[in-house]
N, C-alpha and C positions, 0 to 999 in steps of 0.2 A: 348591245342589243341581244334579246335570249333567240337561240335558236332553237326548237323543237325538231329532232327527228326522228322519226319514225322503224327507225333501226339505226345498226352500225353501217350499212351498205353505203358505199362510196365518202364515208366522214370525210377521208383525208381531201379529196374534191372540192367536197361544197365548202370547206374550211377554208381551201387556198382561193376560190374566187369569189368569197363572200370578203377576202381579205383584204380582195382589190378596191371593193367600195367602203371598206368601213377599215381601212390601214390603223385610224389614229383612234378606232373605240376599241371599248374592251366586247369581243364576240363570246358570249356563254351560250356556249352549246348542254341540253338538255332531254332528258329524255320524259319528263313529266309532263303535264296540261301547262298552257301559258294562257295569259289573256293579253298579252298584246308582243307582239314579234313576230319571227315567221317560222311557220308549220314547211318542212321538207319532208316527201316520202319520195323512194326513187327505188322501189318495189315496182316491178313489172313495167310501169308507167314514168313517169315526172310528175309530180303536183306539189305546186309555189304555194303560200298562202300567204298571207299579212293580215294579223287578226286584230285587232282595236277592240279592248274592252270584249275581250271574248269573241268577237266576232267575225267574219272575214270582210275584209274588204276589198282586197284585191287577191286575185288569184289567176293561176297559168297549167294548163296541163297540156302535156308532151307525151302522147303515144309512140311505144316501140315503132312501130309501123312507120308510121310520120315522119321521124327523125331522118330516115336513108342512112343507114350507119353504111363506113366502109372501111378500109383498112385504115384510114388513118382518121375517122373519123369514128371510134368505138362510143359505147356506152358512158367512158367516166367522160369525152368530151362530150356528150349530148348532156349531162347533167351541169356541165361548165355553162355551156352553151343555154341552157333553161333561163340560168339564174343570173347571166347575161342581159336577155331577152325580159326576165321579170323584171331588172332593174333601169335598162333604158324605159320599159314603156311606161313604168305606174311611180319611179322617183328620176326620170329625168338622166339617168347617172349613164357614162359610157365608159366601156374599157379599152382604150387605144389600142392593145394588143389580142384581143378577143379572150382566147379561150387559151390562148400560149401562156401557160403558165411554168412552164420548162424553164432549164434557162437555156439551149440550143435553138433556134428559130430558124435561122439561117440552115439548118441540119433540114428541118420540116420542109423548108423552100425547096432544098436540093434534091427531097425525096419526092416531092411534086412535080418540079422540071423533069424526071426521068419518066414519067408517066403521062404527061400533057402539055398543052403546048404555053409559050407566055401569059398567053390573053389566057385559056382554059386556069392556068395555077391564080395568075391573078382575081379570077373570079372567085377561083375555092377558099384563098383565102379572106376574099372580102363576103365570099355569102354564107360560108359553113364554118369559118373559124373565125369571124367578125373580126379582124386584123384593120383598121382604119386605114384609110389612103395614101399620108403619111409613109406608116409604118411600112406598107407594102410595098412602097416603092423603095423604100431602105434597104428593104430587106433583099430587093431582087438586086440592086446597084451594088451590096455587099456580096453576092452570091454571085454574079459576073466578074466581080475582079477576084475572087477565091478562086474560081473556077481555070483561071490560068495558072494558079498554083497547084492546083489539086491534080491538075492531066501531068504533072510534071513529075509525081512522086512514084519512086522505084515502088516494085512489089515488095524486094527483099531491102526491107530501110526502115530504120527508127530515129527516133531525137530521143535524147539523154536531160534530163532535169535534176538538176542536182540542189539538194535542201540544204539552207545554212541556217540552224533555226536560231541563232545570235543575232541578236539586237543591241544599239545603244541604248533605248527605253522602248517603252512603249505606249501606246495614241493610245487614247479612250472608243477610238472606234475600233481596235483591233480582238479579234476571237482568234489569231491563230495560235499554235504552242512552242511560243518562241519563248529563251531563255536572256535574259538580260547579262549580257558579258560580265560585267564589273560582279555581278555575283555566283558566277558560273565560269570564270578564265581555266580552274583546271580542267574541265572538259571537253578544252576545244581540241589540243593534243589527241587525245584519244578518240576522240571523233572522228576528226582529220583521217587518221590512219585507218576508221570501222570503211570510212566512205572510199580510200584508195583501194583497200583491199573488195569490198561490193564490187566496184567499177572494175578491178581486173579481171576479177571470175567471170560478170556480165556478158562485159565483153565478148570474153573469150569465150561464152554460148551465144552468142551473135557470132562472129567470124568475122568481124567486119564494123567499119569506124560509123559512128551517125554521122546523120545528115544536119541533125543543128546538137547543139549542147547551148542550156540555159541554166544558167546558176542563179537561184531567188532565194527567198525565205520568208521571214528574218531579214537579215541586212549583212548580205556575203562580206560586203568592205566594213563590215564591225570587225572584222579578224584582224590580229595586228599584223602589218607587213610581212615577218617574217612565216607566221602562219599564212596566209593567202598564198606567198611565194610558194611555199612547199605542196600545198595544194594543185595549183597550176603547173607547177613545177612538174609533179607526178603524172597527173591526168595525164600530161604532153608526152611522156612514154607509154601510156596506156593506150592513147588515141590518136591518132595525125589531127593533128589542128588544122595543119596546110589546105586538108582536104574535107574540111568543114564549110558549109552553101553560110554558115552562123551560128556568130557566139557571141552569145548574152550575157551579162553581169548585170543584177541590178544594184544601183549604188543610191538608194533609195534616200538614204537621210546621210544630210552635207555633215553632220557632225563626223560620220564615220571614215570620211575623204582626208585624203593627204594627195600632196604631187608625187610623190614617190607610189602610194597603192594605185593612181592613174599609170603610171609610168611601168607597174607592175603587170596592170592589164593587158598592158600595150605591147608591152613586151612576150606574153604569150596569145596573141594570135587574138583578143577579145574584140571583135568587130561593133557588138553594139553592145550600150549602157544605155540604163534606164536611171534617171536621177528624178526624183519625185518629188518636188513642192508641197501638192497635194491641196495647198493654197498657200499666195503671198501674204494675206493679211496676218500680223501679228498679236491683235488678238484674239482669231482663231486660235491657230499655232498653240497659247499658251493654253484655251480653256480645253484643248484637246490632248495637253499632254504633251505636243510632240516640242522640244529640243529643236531651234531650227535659225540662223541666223543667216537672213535672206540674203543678205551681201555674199556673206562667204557662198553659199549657195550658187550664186552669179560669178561669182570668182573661180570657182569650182567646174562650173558648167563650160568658161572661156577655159580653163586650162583645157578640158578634155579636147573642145573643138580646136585648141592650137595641136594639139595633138594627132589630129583628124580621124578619131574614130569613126568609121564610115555611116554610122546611126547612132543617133542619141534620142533618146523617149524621155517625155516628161509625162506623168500621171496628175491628173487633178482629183478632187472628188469635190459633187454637189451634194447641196443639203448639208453640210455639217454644224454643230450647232450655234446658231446666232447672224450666219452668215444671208446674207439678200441679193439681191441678183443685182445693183450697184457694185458688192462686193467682188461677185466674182468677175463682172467688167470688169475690171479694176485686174485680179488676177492674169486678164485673158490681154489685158494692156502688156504687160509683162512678158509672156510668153509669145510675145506677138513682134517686141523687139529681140530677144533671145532666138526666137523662130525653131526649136526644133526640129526634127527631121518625122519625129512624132508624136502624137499626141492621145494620152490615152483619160479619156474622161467617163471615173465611175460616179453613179450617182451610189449614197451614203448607203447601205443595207444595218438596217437594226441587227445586230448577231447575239447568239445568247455565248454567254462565256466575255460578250466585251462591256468594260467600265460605264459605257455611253446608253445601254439600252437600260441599264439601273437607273441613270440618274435625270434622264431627259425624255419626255412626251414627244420631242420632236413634229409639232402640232403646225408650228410654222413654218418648219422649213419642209415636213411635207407641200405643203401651197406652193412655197417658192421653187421648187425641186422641178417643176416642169418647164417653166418660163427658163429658168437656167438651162438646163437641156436642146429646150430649142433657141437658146443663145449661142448654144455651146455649135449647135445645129449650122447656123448661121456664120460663124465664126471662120468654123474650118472652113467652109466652099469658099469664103471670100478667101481665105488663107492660103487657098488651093492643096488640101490634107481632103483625101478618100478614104473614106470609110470603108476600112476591110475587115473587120471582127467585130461580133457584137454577141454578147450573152447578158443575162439576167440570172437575178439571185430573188431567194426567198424575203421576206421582209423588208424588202428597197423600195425608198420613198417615191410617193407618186407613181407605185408599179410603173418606173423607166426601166431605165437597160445602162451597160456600159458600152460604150462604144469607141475601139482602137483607129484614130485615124492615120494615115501615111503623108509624105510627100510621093510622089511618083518616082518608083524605081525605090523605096525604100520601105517595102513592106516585110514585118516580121513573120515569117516562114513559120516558128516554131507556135504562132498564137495560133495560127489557123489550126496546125497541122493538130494539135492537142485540144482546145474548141470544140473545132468539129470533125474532130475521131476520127481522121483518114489515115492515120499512121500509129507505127504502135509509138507509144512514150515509155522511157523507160525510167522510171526515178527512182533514185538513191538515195539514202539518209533517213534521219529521223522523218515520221510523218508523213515522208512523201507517195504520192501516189504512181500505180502505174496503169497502162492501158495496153491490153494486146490483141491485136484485132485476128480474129479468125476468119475461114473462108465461108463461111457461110453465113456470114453479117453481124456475125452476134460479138462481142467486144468482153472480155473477162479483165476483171480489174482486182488491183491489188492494192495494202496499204499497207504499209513499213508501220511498227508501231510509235505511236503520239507522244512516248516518253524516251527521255535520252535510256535510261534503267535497262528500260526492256528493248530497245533498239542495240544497245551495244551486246546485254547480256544473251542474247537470241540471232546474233548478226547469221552462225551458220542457217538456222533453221530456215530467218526469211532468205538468204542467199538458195536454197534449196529448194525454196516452193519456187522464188522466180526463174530457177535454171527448168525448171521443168516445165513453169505455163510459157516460157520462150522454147523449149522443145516442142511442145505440142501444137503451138503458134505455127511454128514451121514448116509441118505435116500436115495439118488439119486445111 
């Protein structure tokens, strides 16, 4: 569809919730005359048009006045909020999540409850942020059980995230800058040692051990034994383990497992693993790339629990290509006899940099993308798994969300705490990012850089900017 606008004023806006209704066309935005699309000006006023053969047919206009803007309700949400309103009333179309186009929701909730009562937030977001009833209630039932975690967090406390950007291969839906082992083995040595050395200095500008450490990437258990050892190995003189609330490894793809790297975990203090399916069917699996032999997988999954790691997470993703909601039954059969402690289900996001947004329209399984969801929806309550984390990405099918569920008594600390930014995060390594919250609400972030090159050959300089935004953290 062309879109005519009328300036550059709020592009980036009308782009992402013109995306929500039209995900699987191509939107060509314009700055010329059209004869059939829609005309946006968002100068002083809002005015929608929809022009057919030059002419209008349907149109909406939104005075400053009229809106009631307020603090969380500015200008780029009132131009969400327009085009919204243009599209339920003249094509029918709704946006289950209104005008959140963020990926933090649950953050939005929390900043509401501090200001008005249940019933008053519930109404804001169903009358000024068009958020569906659904949603709204997810959101508040997500934002209650956080809320026993969030009263619990010290002032002086961080979590540590540490990046293993090593992988066995890599999926066709993946955009991160992960390095494939078998053509990158000498770099992990020297990695190894940029990351101990990062974490000691850190530290020791903290004064003081985190409250969780989460090691992701990549696929931390691509490293071979003796490399993981020496990693773990170190940390555990850098940090008290003993005196960790949680510790995360993801052990994402079963190719990377042995009993001896579980037994490795186990033996340094690693309370939860994340083993990722991502889906059982096997010809998924193959048109996506991933390396995955579902037995072992299951075999893998029982050693860990003979072992009794006290959390194990499994990840799914919906929409990926070919797959139908028979299919992912079928998956959610599986994970239902295995039973997890939790369960984290993303729906697919198109990313640019990944193999999968070249080669597929993904036309269909946008359709299927919702009915899965609210399968996945239905699945967990019978399953008795709460929903305690939930964000959204840009380009995800069926504008859904991901959503982290628990058993009771097994919720991961370190999702919340880095989610929804109540704690500082401190990450390490290549890539990874950090968060340092200040006292006057505002949040300063950092990013280690994206290539191994300049991660290693720059290690002093990024060690130096982070010693100093965690000084200033401290004071400010």
């Amino acid at each position: 569809m062309k879109i005519k606008l009328l300036s550059e004023k709020n592009r980036l806006e009308i782009y992402e919730t013109l995306s929500i209704f039209m995900a699987t066309e191509d939107i060509e935005i314009t700055f010329d005359d059209i004869d059939e699309g829609l005309v946006i000006d968002t100068e002083g006023e809002i005015n929608i048009s929809y022009l057919e053969e030059g002419k209008v047919k349907y149109n909406l206009i939104k005075r400053e006045e009229d809106l009631k803007l307020d603090s969380h309700f500015g200008f780029k949400m009132a131009v969400k909020y327009s085009i919204i309103k243009f599209f339920e009333k003249y094509f029918k179309k709704e946006a289950p999540w209104g005008v959140l186009t963020g990926i933090r929701p649950v953050k939005v909730v929390r900043s509401l409850m501090e200001e008005k009562s249940e019933i008053g937030t519930m109404e804001y977001l169903k009358e000024k942020l068009l958020i569906n009833n659904e949603n709204i209630k997810l959101l508040l039932e997500i934002s209650k059980i956080q809320d026993e975690i969030i009263r619990d967090i010290k002032k002086d406390s961080y979590s540590l995230y540490v990046n293993i950007p090593f992988c066995t291969g890599r999926c066709s839906y993946c955009s991160y800058s992960t390095l494939i082992l078998e053509k990158n083995g000498e770099k992990v040595k020297p990695y190894i040692e940029a990351l101990i050395k990062e974490m000691k200095i850190l530290k020791r500008s903290y004064g003081y051990n985190p409250t969780s450490i989460y090691i992701g990437g990549g696929t931390p258990t691509s490293l071979k034994e003796n490399d993981l050892r020496r990693l773990l190995t170190e940390m555990g003189k850098i940090f008290d383990f003993k005196s960790l609330q949680e510790f995360t490894v993801e052990a994402g793809r079963e190719d990377s497992l042995t009993k001896e790297k579980l037994e490795i975990l186990k033996d340094n203090h690693v309370s939860r693993l994340s083993l990722n399916p991502q889906s059982f069917k096997a010809e998924t699996l193959e048109k996506i790339g991933r390396k995955q032999d579902n037995d072992n997988l299951i075999k893998m999954y029982n050693v860990a629990r003979d072992m009794d790691f006290s959390c194990i997470n499994m990840d799914l993703i919906i929409g990926l290509p070919g797959e139908d909601l028979n299919d992912f039954n079928n998956t959610l059969d599986v994970i239902k006899k295995l039973n997890p402690d939790n369960l984290t289900v993303h729906t697919l996001a198109i990313k640019k940099g990944s193999k999968i947004m070249q080669e597929n329209s993904m036309k269909e399984e946008y359709l299927e993308a919702e009915k899965m969801m609210q399968r996945a929806l239905e699945f967990a309550k019978k399953e008795n798994y709460l929903p305690y984390y939930l964000y959204r990405q840009k380009r995800i099918l069926g504008n859904l969300e991901n959503i982290g569920f628990a058993k009771k008594d097994k919720i991961c600390k370190y999702n919340i705490y880095m989610m929804e930014e109540v704690q500082d995060v401190l990450g390490v390594g290549m890539g990874s990012a950090s968060k340092f919250l200040k006292s006057n609400g505002l949040i300063e972030n950092h990013r280690n850089y994206l290539n191994m090159r300049d991660y290693l050959g720059k290690l002093d300089e990024i060690i130096e900017e982070k010693e100093n935004l965690i000084e200033k953290g401290s004071r400010s």
